[in-house]
N, C-alpha and C positions, 0 to 999 in steps of 0.2 A: 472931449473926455471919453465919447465914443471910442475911438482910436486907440485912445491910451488904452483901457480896460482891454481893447483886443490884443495887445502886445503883453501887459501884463499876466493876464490869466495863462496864455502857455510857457512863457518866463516862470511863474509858479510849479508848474506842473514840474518843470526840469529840475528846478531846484529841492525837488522831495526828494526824500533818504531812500536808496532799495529794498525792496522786501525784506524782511527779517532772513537774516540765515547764508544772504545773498554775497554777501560780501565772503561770510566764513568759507563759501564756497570758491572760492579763490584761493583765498591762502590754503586751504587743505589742499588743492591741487597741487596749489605751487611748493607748499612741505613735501606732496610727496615725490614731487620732480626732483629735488634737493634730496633726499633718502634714497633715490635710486640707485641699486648697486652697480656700477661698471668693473665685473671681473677682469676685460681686459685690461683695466687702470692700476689693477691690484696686481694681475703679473708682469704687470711694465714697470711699476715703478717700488712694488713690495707691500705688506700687508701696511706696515708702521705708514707710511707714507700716506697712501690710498685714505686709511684710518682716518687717519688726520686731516686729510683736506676734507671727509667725508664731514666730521665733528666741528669743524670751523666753518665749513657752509652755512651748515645748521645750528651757529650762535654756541656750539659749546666749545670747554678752554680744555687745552692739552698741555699736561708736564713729560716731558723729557725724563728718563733716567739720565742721571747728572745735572740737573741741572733746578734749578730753584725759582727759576719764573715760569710763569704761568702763558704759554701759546695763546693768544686768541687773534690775530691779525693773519686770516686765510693768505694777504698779499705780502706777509710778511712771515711766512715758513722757511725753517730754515734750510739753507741745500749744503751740499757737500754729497760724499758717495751714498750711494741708496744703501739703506741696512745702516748708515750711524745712525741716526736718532730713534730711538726705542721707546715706545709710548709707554707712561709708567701708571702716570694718573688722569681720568675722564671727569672732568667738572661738566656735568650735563642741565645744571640747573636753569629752568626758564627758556631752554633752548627747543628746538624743534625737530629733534630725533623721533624718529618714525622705527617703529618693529622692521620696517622696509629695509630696512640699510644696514641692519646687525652682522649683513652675513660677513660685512667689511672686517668685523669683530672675530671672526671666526676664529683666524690664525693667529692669535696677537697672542704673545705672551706677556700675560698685564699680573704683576703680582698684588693678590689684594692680603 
């Protein structure tokens, strides 16, 4: 029983939760790696685009002018030539958009 209790007690230790906060600090990193602007993404492939991959990273859903469904599959954007799809509407709810990454926003002409 000796034995066992020596195995046990640092089996315990490992299996405790992290410091409070510890974790959050994680994912705030890692939101804001996902918010980070790449301008030169934005003049390779156009603001609407760039936008878009930027918003679907970070969990929110994009509408198209023209069209009536709602984007949210990053791996499922649609292609064709850069400049057709025109970002209409930003469903950002619950998602993890950061002040970081507006600047993707800049250019877009989003009619509200």
């Amino acid at each position: 029983t000796m034995l066992l209790g020596k195995v046990v007690q640092p089996a315990c230790r490992l299996s405790k939760l992290p410091p409070p906060g510890a974790c959050r600090h994680f994912w705030g990193w890692l939101n804001a790696v996902f918010n980070k602007v790449d301008y030169e993404r934005i003049e390779a492939v156009g603001p609407d685009r760039a936008a878009s991959e930027w918003l679907l990273r970070c969990g929110a859903l994009v509408r198209y002018r023209g069209y009536q469904k709602w984007q949210q599959d990053y791996n499922g954007l649609p292609t064709g030539p850069l400049g057709k799809y025109k970002i209409e509407a930003i469903n950002a709810t619950e998602s993890c958009i950061m002040y970081r990454g507006f600047d993707y926003l800049g250019t877009l002409n989003i009619c509200i």
